[in-house]
N, C-alpha and C positions, 0 to 999 in steps of 0.2 A: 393503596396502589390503584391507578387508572386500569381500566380492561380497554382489551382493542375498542370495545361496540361504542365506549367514547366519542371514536374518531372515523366512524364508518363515513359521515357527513363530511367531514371535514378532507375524508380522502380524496372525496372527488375532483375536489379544486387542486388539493396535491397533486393528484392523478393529471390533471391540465398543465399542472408546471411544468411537470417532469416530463411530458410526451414535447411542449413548446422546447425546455433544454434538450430534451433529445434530438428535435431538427436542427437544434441550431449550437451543435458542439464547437467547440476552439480549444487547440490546446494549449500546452503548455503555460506560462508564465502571457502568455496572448488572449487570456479570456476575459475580454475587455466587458465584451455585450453581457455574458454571465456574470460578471461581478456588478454590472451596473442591473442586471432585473434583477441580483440578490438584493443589494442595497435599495432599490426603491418599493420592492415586497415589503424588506423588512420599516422602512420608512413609513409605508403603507400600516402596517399595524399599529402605529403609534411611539415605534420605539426612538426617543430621542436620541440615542448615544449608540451610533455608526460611524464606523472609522473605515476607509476604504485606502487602497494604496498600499500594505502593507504587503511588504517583498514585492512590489510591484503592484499587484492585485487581487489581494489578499484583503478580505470585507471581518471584521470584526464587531459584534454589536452588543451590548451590555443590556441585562431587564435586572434590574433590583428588586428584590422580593420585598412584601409588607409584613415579613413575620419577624426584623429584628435583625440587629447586625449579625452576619456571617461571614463566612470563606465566600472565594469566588470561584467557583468549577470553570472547566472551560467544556464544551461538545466540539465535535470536530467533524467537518464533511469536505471532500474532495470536490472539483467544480469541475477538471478538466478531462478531454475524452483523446482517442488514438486515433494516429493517421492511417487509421484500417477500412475500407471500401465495404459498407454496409451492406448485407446480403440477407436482411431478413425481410422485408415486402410487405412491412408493415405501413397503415396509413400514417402511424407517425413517423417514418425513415427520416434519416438523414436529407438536409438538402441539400449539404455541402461534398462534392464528391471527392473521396478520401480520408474522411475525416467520420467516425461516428464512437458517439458513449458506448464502448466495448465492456467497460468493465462496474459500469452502471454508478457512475458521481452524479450521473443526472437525478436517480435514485436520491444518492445518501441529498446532495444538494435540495430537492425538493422534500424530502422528512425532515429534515433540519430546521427549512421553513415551515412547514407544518407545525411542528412545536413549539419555534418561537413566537407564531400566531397563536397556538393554545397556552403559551406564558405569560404573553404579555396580559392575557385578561385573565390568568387566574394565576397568583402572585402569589399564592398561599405557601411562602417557602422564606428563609431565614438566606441572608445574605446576597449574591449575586450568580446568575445565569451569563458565561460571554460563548457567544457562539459565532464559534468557528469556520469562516468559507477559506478554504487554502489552494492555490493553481498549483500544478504544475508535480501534483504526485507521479506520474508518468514517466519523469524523465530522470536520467541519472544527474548525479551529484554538481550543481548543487540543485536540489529538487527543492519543491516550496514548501515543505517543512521546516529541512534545513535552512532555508533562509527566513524564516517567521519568528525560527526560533532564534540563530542570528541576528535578527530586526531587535530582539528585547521584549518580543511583546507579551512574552509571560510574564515577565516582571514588571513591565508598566501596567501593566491590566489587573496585578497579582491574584494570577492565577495559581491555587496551589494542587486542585488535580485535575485530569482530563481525560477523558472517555472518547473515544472515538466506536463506531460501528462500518461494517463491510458487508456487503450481501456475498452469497456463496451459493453458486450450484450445487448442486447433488442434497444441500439439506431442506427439509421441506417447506414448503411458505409458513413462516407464520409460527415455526420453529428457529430458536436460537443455539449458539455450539460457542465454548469457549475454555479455556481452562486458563490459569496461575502460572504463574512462570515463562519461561520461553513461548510464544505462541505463532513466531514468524521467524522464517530465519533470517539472517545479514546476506547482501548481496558485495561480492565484490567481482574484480575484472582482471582478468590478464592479459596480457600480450606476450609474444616468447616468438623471435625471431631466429630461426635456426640457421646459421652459415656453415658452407662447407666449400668446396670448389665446382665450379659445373664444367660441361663438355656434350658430348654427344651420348646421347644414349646406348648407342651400339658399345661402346668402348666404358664402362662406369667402374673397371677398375682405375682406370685415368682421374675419377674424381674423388672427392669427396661428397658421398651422395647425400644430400641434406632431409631429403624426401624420405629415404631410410632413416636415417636420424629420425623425424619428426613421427616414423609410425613408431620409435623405439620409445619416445617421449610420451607417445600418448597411452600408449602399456603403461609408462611406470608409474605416470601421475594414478591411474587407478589403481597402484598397486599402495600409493600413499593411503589412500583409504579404507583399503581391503585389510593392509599389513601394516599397518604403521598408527591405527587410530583406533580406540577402543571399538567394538563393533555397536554397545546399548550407545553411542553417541552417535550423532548427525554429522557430517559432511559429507558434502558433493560436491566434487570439481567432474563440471562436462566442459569440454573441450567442442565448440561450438563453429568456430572458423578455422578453414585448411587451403590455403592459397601457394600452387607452387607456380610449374610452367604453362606456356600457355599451348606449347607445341606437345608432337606427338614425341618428338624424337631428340629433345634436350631434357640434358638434367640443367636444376636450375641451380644458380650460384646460392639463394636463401629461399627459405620456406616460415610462411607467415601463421602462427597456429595463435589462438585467441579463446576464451572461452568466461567461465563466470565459477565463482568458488561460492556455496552454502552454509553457513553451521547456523547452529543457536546458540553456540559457547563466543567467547573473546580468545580462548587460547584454542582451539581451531582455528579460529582466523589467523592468530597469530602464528600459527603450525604450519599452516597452507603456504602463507605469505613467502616463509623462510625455506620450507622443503621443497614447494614447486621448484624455484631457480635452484638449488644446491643438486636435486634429481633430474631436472632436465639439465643444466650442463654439464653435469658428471654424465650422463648419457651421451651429450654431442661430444665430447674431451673426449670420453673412451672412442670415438668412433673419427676421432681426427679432425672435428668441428668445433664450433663455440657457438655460444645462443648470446640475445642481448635479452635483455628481459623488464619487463612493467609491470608492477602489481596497484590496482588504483583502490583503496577503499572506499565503498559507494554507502548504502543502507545500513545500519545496525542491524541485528535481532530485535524482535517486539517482543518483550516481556512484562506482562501483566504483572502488576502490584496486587499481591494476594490480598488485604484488605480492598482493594478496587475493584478486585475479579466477584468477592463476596458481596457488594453492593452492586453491581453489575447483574447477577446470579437473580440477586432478590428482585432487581427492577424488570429482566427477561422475565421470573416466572408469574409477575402479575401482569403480563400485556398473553402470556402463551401460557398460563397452568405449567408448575413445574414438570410435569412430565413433558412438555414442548423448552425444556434445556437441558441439553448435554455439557453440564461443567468437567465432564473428563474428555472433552476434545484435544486427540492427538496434532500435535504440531508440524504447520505447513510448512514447507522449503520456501517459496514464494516469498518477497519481501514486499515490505508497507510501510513509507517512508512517516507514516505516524510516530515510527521507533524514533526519530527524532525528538518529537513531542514525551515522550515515555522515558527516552532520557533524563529531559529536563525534570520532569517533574514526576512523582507517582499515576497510575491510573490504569485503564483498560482498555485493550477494543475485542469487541464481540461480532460476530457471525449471523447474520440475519438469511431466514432461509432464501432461497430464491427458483425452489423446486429443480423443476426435471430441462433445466434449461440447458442452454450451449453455453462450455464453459467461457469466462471470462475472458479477455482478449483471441473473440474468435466472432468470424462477421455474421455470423449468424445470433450471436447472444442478445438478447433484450431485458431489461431488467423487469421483472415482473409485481404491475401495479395491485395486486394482490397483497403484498408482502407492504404497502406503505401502510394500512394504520397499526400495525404491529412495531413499524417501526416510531412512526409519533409516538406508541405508547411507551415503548421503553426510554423514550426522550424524556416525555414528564415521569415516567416513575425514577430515573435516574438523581433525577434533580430531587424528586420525594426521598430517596435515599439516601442522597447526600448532603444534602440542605434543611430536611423536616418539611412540616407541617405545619404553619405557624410556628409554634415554641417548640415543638415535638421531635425531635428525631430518632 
């Protein structure tokens, strides 16, 4: 197994990368300039077999090891950043304004090349390395997992597992957090349009007040959770948008309620999908109204493959000493369109510290260049863990 002190030298230049991608974010599926300085980094080292284009802008690059036919793992980094107004005052800030790495791809994106710079020259592994640049995690469905993994390109590449990593506040640099099973919850969305009849406010027994309806709607949906769902399991529905009149002195004919549902299960999902509309229009009916209603499924749940969490474990504790891993890390609500990737195939994504920072999609956060050679290292011990050592595994 590699120790970080490997990569202290090599961090610096990472350190360059990631401060250059941090001036110069783009999101979504538009990260033109970032897929082309990935691709000519990774050209830069010598690696012949670069593939770019993929779901638009999606950079894929292969290193073949000298120790013997193998499987082919995939690593996985995120490239793209949030249209959120930078407010940290650092000299590398953003230079585009509205736009900055909030939730630190500039990060994973420059560890990713880090590694594939310290792979390409030391080969000492059984099979093949493809790593992974993917746009457009940020954005709902279809985000650029789901379309990567759409494109086929696990299968052309055959790739048969995949690792991905995230940096995390609150744990400490240089320290990793993860566990087996569920480790991110599924994201999904609603809409629920409330009708009833409007009028004047002075007079609301004259309507059907849909504004009551909609606060009756958003009790019961809590109550689905509270009373209706084991309490040792996960779900969250927050109710997030509430748009009715715009005056002081009318009720309005419809009231617009919108929000997002959580679980780590599929039969949550499936629970939420059916009870939200059966509970909120049994609520508007009883009250002389009817609602229309949209449920859109967005993210999976991310669940770790317990043999991929277990090589994960071993390749974290040689970059951080196993007391720098928490393999019983409790499961985030938060979704990470990796779970795409996790479908397809077996594997894992892990938790890299990122200390005492501002949480993640907040314009104060910076990802902290401390925490890269920790993460190059768990890059090459990854590959030592699941590929060998020459003959070795």
């Amino acid at each position: 197994m590699h120790s970080v002190d490997e990569f202290c030298q090599l961090a610096d230049e990472v350190t360059a990368w990631r401060r250059h991608l941090h001036q110069n974010p783009e999101l979504d599926f538009a990260v033109h300039e970032t897929a082309r300085f990935v691709a000519d980094k990774l050209a830069s080292f010598g690696i012949n077999h670069i593939e770019t284009g993929i779901a638009g802008t999606g950079v894929v690059a292969l290193i073949q090891g000298e120790g013997g036919e193998g499987p082919t793992i995939g690593l996985r980094a995120d490239m793209d950043a949030l249209p959120i107004h930078e407010a940290t005052g650092k000299d590398w800030a953003s230079k585009i304004t509205g736009k900055m790495h909030a939730c630190g791809h500039d990060g994973h994106t420059a560890m990713l090349l880090g590694a594939a710079k310290h792979l390409v020259g030391q080969r000492n592994f059984r099979g093949t390395v493809a790593f992974i640049f993917q746009p457009a995690e940020e954005v709902e469905l279809p985000s650029g997992g789901f379309k990567m993994v759409e494109d086929g390109f696990l299968d052309r590449f055959g790739i048969s597992q995949v690792f991905g990593m995230h940096n995390w506040p609150g744990i400490d640099v240089g320290n990793f957090a993860i566990c087996a099973g569920p480790m991110m919850a599924s994201q999904d969305d609603f809409d629920i349009v409330v009708k009833g009849r409007g009028g004047h406010a002075a007079a609301p027994h004259l309507t059907v007040d849909p504004v009551f309806i909609a606060a009756q709607i958003i009790t019961g949906l809590q109550a689905l959770v509270s009373r209706r769902t084991d309490p040792i399991e996960s779900l969250v529905i927050s109710v997030t948008k509430l748009h009715a009149s715009n005056a002081y002195n009318v009720i309005a004919d419809e009231v617009e309620l919108a929000g997002t549902v959580r679980a780590l299960a599929t039969h949550l999902r499936d629970f939420a999908e059916t009870h939200l509309e059966t509970t909120a229009r049994s609520i508007a009916q009883a009250f002389g109204g009817d609602i229309t209603y949209r449920y859109r499924r967005s993210v999976p749940a991310t669940i770790n493959d317990a043999q991929a969490t277990a090589l994960a474990v071993r390749a974290a504790s040689g970059a951080s000493g196993a007391e720098g891993v928490d393999e019983s890390l409790k499961p985030v609500m938060g979704a990470e369109d990796f779970a795409y990737m996790l479908q397809a195939r077996p594997g894992a994504l892990i938790f890299l510290g990122n200390g005492d920072s501002a949480a993640v999609h907040n314009a104060a956060y910076d990802f902290d260049d401390a925490a890269i050679p920790f993460g190059i290292a768990y890059w090459a011990n990854i590959v030592e863990a699941a590929l060998g050592v020459g003959n070795e595994r």
